[in-house]
C-alpha positions in Angstrom: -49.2 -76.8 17.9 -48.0 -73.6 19.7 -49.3 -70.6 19.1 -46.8 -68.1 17.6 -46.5 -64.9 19.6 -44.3 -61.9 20.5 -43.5 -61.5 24.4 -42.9 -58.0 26.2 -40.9 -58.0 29.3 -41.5 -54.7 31.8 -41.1 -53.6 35.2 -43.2 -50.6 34.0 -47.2 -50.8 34.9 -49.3 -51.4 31.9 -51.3 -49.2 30.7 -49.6 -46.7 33.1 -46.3 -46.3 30.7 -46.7 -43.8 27.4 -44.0 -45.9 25.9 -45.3 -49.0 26.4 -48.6 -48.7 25.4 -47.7 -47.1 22.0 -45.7 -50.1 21.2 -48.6 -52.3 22.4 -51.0 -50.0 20.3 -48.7 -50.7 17.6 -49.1 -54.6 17.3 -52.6 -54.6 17.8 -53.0 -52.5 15.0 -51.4 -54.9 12.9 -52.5 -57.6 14.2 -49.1 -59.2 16.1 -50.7 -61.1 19.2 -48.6 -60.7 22.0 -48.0 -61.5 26.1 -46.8 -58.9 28.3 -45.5 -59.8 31.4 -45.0 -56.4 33.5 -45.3 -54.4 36.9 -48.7 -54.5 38.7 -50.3 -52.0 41.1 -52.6 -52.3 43.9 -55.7 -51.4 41.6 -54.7 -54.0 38.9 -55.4 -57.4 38.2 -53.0 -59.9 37.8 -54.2 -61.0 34.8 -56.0 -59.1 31.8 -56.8 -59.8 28.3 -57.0 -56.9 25.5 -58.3 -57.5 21.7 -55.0 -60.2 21.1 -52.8 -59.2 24.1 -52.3 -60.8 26.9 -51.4 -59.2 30.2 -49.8 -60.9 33.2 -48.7 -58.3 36.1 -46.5 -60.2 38.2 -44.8 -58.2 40.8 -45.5 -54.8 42.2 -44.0 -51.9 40.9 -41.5 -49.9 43.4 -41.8 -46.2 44.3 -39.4 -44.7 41.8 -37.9 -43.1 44.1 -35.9 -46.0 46.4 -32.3 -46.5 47.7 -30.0 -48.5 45.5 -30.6 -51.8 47.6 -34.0 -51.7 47.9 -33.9 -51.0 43.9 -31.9 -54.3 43.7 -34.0 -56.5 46.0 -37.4 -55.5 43.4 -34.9 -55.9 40.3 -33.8 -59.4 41.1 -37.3 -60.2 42.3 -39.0 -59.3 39.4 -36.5 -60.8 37.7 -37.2 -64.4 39.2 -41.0 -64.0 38.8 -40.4 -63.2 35.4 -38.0 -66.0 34.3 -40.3 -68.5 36.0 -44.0 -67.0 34.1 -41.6 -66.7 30.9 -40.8 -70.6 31.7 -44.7 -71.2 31.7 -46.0 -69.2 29.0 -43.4 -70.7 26.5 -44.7 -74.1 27.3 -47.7 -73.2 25.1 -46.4 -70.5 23.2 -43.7 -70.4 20.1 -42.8 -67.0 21.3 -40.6 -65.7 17.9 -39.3 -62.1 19.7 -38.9 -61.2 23.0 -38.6 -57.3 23.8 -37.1 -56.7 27.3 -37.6 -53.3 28.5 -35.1 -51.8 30.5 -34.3 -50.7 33.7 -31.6 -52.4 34.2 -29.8 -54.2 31.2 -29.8 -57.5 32.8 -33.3 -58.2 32.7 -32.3 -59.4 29.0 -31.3 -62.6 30.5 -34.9 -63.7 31.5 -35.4 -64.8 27.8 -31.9 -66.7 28.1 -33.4 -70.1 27.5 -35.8 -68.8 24.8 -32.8 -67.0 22.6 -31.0 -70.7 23.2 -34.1 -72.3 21.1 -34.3 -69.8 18.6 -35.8 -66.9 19.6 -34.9 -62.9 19.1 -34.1 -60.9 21.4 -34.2 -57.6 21.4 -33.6 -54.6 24.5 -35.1 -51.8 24.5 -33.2 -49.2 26.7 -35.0 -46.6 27.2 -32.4 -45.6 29.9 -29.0 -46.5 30.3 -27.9 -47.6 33.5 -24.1 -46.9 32.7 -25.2 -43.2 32.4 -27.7 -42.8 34.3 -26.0 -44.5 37.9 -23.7 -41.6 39.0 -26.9 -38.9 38.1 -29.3 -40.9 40.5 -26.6 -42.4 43.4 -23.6 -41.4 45.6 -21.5 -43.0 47.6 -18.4 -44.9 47.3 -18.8 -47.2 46.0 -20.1 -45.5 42.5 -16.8 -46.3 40.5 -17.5 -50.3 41.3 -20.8 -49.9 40.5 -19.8 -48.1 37.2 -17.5 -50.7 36.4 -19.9 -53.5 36.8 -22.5 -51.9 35.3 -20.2 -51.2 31.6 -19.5 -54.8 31.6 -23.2 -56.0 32.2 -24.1 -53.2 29.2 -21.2 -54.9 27.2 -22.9 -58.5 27.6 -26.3 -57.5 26.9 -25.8 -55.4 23.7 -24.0 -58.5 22.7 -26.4 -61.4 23.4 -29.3 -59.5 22.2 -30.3 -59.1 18.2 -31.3 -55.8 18.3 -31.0 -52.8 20.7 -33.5 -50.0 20.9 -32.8 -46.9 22.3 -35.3 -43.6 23.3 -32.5 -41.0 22.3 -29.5 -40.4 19.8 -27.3 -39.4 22.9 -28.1 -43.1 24.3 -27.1 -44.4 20.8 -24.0 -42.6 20.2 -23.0 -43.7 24.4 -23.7 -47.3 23.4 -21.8 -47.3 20.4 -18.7 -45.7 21.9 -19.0 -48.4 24.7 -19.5 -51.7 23.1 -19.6 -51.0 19.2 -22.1 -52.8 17.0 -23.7 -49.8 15.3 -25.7 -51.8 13.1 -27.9 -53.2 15.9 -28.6 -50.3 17.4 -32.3 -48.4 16.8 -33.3 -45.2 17.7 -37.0 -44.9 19.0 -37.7 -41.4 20.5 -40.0 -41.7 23.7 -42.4 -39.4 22.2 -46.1 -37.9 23.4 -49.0 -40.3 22.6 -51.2 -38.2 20.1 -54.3 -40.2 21.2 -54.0 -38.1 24.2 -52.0 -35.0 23.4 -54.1 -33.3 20.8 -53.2 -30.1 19.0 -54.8 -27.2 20.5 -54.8 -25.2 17.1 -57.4 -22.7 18.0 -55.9 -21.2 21.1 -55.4 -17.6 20.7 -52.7 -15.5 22.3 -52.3 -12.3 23.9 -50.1 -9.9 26.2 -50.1 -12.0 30.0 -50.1 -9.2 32.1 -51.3 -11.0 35.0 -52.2 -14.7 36.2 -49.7 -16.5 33.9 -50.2 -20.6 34.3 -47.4 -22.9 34.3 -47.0 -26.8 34.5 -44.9 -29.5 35.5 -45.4 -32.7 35.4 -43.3 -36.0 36.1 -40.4 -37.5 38.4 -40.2 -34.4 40.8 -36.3 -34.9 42.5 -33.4 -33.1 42.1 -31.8 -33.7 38.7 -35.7 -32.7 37.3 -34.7 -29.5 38.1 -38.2 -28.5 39.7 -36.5 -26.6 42.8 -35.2 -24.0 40.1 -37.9 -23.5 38.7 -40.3 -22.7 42.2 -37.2 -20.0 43.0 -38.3 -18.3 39.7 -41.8 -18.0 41.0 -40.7 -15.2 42.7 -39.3 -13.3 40.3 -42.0 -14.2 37.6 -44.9 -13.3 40.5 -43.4 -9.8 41.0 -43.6 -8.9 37.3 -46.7 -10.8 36.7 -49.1 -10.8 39.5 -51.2 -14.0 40.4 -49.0 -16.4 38.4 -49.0 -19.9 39.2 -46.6 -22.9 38.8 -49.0 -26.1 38.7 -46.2 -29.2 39.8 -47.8 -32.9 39.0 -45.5 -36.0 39.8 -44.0 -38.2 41.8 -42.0 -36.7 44.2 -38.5 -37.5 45.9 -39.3 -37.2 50.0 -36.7 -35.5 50.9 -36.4 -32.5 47.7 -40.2 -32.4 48.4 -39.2 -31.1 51.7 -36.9 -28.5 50.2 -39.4 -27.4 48.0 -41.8 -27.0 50.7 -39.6 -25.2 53.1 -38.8 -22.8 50.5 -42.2 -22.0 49.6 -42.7 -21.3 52.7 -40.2 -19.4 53.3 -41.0 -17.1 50.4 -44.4 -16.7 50.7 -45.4 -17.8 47.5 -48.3 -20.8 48.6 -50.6 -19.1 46.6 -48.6 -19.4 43.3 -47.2 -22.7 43.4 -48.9 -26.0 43.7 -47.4 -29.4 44.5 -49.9 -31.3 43.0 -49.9 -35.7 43.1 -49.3 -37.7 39.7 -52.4 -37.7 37.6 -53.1 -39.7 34.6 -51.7 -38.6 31.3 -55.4 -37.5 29.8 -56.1 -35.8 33.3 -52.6 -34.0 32.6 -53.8 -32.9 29.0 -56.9 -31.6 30.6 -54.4 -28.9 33.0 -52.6 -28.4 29.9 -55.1 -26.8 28.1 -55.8 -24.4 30.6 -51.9 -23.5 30.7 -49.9 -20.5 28.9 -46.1 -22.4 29.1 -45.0 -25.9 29.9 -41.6 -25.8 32.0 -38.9 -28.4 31.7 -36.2 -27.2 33.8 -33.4 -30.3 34.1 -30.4 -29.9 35.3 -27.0 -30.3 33.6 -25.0 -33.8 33.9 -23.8 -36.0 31.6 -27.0 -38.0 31.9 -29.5 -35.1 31.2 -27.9 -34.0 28.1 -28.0 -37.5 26.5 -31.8 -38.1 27.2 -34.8 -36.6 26.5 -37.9 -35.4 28.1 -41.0 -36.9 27.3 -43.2 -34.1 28.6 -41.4 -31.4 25.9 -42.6 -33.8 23.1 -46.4 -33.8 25.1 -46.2 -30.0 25.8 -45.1 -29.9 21.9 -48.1 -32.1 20.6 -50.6 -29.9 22.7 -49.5 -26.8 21.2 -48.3 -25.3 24.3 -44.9 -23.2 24.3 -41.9 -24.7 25.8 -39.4 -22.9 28.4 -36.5 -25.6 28.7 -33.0 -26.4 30.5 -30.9 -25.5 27.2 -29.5 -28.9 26.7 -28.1 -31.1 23.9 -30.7 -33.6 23.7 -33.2 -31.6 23.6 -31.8 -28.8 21.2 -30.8 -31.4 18.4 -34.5 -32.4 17.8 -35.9 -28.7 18.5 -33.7 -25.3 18.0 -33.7 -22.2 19.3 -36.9 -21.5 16.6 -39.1 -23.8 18.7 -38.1 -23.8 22.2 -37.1 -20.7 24.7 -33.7 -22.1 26.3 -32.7 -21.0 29.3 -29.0 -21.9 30.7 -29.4 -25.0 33.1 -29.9 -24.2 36.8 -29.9 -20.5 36.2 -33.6 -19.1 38.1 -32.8 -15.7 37.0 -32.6 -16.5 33.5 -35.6 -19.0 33.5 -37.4 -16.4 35.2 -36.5 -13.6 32.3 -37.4 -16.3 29.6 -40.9 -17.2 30.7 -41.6 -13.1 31.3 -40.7 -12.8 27.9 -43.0 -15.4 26.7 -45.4 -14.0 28.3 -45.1 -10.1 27.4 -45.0 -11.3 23.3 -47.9 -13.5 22.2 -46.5 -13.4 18.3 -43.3 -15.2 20.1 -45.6 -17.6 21.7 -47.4 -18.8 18.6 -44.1 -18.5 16.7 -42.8 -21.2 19.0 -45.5 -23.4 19.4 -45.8 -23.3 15.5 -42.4 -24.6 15.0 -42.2 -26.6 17.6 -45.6 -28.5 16.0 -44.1 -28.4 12.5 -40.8 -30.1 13.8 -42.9 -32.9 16.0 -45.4 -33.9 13.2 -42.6 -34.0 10.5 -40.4 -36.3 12.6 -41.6 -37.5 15.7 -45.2 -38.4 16.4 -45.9 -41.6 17.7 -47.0 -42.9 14.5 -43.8 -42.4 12.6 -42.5 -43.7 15.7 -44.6 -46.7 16.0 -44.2 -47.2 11.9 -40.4 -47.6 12.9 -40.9 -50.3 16.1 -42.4 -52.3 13.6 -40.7 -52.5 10.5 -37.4 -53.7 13.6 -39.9 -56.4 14.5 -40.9 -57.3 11.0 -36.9 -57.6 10.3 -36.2 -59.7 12.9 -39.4 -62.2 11.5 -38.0 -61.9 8.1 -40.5 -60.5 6.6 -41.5 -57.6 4.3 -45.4 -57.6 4.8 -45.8 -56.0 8.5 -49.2 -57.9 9.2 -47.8 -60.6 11.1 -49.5 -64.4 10.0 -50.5 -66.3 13.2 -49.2 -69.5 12.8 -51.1 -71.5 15.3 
């Protein structure tokens, strides 16, 4: 008899992608086995097996940052190599839900054959590509792309069972696109609190010199990261010796703009464009940090999704100077995070000073900010909802899952 599993579908490395792991953390811990077939690195192998997962990398991950074609050659690659292990695995497994992680929407139709025999399907799109194409590419031909890519979204949201989605703004997007409200979750893509640990001792007072700031992430121009390295000036001339610590992976050519500037300015000694770390090297730099900076630009994009570093500054306890944007201020107001206005140096520059003049405004923030996050948003109320949506799609009310091997 086949075994009785759950099946996750991912370009993303594992256990390289916060989201991912959470959700994987989540069936272990209630005993769902599960396959994962995902993205592999160099450092990887292609197979690995973990308590009652299963993980087969298949293809290797791109660079994030890549032109449009070379995005679709990996896409329909991985897509292949994925339909064909899919294909396999099924032949000895009685996979009940398969969970397709997104980008792009299409990948849903690896687990075509599988939805035909029964199985549910469910996407979960942490990004929308409908949304997100005219923030990331230019050109042309943009408005065909747009065009194809709403009618792939329409298809998808309709062949699948359930949608998931990491923000309200990509909710309320879908919903005015294709309707179907009623399949269509919310799961924030929020800090993972194995890692990001609440600094509650940390004691502030007046930075009048040597003020530490961090960045970390995708590093290209709708991150916003440019903006913030022009307030270093301003920042540095109030505030001596302050630093702006930069950890990510970087877009070539905005590197290059970045690294003009600072030389331009003068200001190699207070900012630092550091490589991608791993996220419990990144908590270690946190908690040498006075402010966590998430400076995004504004598009329609940006204020529809959110930024998982806030919610991992948040959970560490460090205050937050961020791009004032809707996503963002629905889940925290102005009582948790300092806004600034999007793209505006100056007035990033004048929020952090004030930060760091007022240490009762520091802990004032980072105290709502935590109250907000544990209240609503850690990655176990999070996890809690993945899966009661997976024990509805089983039919079931009891959410340890019953091998039925």
């Amino acid at each position: 008899m086949k075994q009785t599993k759950i099946c996750i579908i991912a370009k993303y490395n594992y256990p390289f992608d916060t989201r991912l792991v959470q959700q994987v953390r989540a069936l272990m811990e209630h005993g769902i086995p599960c396959d994962i077939i995902c993205g592999l690195n160099s450092s990887q192998k292609a197979f690995e097996k973990l308590n009652t997962i299963n993980i087969y990398r298949v293809l290797q991950k791109p660079q994030s940052q890549v032109s449009f074609i070379k995005y679709l050659i990996t896409t329909v690659k991985f897509f292949m190599t994925a339909f064909i292990k899919l294909l396999s695995l099924s032949l000895k497994n009685d996979y009940k839900i398969i969970i397709v992680h997104t980008l792009p929407e299409f990948l849903v139709f690896v687990a075509s054959i599988n939805k035909l025999f029964g199985a549910k399907l469910i996407l979960d799109g942490r990004d929308i590509t409908v949304d997100l194409v005219s923030s990331r590419w230019h050109g042309p031909c943009l408005i065909i792309l747009k065009l194809f890519a709403r009618l792939v979204e329409m298809c998808c949201v309709h062949f699948c069972d359930v949608v998931i989605t990491a923000s309200n703004g990509f909710r309320r997007s879908l919903i005015a696109r294709c309707g179907n409200p009623e399949k269509i979750a919310v799961m924030i893509n929020t800090a993972d609190e194995k890692i990001f640990q609440y600094m509650g001792q940390k004691e502030f007072a007046p930075i009048e010199k040597n003020a530490r700031l961090i960045y970390h992430g995708t590093v290209s121009n709708r991150f916003g990261v440019f903006v913030a390295v022009q307030a270093m000036q301003i920042i540095c001339n109030s505030i001596p010796g302050s630093t702006l610590h930069v950890y990510g992976i970087y877009d070539s050519n905005y590197r290059r703009k970045i690294e003009k500037f600072i030389s331009e300015a003068q200001i190699a000694d207070n900012v630092y464009l550091n490589d991608v770390l791993p996220l419990e090297q990144i908590y270690s730099q946190i908690q040498t940090m006075d402010l966590g900076i998430v400076p995004y630009l504004s598009d329609h994009f940006m204020n529809i999704a959110l930024s998982t570093k806030m919610f991992e500054y948040i959970a560490s306890g460090l205050p937050v100077v961020a791009s004032r944007l809707k996503s963002g201020e629905e889940l925290f107001n102005d009582s948790c995070v300092h806004y600034f206005e999007p793209g505006s140096v100056q007035n990033l520059a004048e929020r952090v000073l004030e930060l760091c003049v007022d240490p009762e405004l520091r802990a004032e923030k980072r105290e709502s900010a935590y109250n907000v996050f544990k209240s609503k948003y850690t990655s176990e109320i999070q996890s809690r909802q993945y899966i009661k949506i997976i024990a509805n799609q089983l039919g079931i009310e009891d959410l340890v899952f019953v091998n039925a091997s």
